[in-house]
N, C-alpha and C positions, 0 to 999 in steps of 0.2 A: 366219279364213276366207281362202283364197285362191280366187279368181275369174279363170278362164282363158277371156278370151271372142275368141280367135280362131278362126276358121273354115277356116282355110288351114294353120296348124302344127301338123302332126299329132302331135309327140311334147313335150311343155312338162315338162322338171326338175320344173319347182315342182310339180305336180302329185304326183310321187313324196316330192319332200322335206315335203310337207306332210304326203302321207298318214303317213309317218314320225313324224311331231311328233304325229299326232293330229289333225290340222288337216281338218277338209271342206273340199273342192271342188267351186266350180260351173265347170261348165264345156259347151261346148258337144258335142254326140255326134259328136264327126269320129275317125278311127280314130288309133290309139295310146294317145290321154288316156282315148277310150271302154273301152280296155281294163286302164286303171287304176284304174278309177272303179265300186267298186259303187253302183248307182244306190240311196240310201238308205243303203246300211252308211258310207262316206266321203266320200260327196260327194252331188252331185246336177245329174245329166244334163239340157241342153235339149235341144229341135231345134234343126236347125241354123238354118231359116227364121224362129224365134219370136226377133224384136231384144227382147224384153220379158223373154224368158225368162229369163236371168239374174241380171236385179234381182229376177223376183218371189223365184228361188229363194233367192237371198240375203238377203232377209225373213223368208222361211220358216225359212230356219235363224237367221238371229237372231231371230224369235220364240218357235221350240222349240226353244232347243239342248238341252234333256235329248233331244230324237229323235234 
């Protein structure tokens, strides 16, 4: 899993090199990474204001990674 939680870098490599690999992404919805990221098919989108939001989503996907 790679986990992209800045609020400010709108464009993050790893984001793409993962999608590459297979790998999901969480990551915050700020523009660039938001438009690399189907929310569900490869990763999974927070809000930007939710500080919680990316640990839970990271649970989520290590609880169901068959999703």
């Amino acid at each position: 899993m790679n986990v992209h939680t800045s609020v400010t870098e709108g464009w993050g490599l790893s984001t793409l090199e993962a999608s590459a690999a297979g790998t999901p992404t969480v990551s915050y919805d700020v523009l660039g990474v938001s438009d690399a990221i189907e929310d569900g098919i490869n990763g999974i989108k927070v809000k930007n204001d939710d500080r919680k939001g990316p640990s839970d989503a990271a649970f989520q996907i290590l609880n169901e990674p068959e999703k």
